[in-house]
C-alpha angles and dihedrals in degrees: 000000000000108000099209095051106097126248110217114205107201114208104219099216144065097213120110128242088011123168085239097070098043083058098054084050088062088051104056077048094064088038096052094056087053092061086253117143109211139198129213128208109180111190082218092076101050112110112273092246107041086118090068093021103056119018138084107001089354081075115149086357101111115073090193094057088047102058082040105057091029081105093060096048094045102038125075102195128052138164116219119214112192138176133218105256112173088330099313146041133327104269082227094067087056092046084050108060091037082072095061123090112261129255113358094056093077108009117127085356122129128238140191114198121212116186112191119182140162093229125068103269102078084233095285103158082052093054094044085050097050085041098063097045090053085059094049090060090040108259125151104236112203110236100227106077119183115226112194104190132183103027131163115238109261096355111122097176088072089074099026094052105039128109101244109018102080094050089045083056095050102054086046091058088038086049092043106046072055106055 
């Protein structure tokens, strides 16, 4: 991998102060003492109304969106943190990459995939169904997923301080800078 080249971590949900971002926070922070520069792209900070302002025939139309998303068509490797939502994705995350041009936005690019969720599933069918959708727009999705179960809401030090999570984040990032 080229170590200049930016990863970008998306943060797979729009609500504010969320567990996911403080663990991709965690994660640009493996990946920083690794001499690794990151990007972050929080779907938080995506205007309020990208769903009617960019999509479909709004294409290219929202500044905002688009200063937003450059990352995505410029990068070529990103890490996916996603939270268990009804037993799936944030629709926002959907909406969101309906908004990006197809297929060039994904295609040949490289993915981790990282699934967090207060039950005790890790947020698996999430991940199988996002999976499957980053195949569909052409993206190389790295084998080995992190599922981070049974975590307290906010509360970083659940995954920071267990026995086994940091070590399963680690051999994600080593895996993935491989990929």
């Amino acid at each position: 991998m080229v170590q200049n080249q930016p990863i970008t971590i998306i943060i797979g949900t729009n609500r504010s102060t969320s567990l996911s971002e403080k663990v991709g926070i965690y994660y640009g922070e493996q990946l920083a003492k690794k001499k690794y520069p990151i990007h972050y792209l929080n779907l938080n900070h995506l205007p309020h109304d990208f769903a009617f302002s960019a999509l479909y025939d709004q294409q290219n139309k929202n500044t905002l969106f688009n200063q937003q998303t450059d990352c995505i068509t410029k990068g070529i490797r990103f890490i996916f943190i996603i939270p268990e939502y009804n037993g799936s994705f944030p629709g926002v995350l959907k909406t969101f990459l309906d908004g990006l041009p197809f297929p060039q936005s994904f295609q040949n690019k490289k993915a981790a995939l990282v699934g967090i969720s207060k039950g005790s599933q890790g947020a698996t069918l999430a991940l199988s169904h996002f999976t499957d959708i980053l195949h569909y727009v052409g993206m190389h999705v790295l084998p080995q997923k992190v599922r981070l179960p049974n975590l307290k809401k906010n509360d970083i030090t659940t995954i920071t301080h267990h026995e086994t999570y940091p070590g399963l984040i680690d051999t994600q990032i080593e895996h993935f800078l491989s990929f």
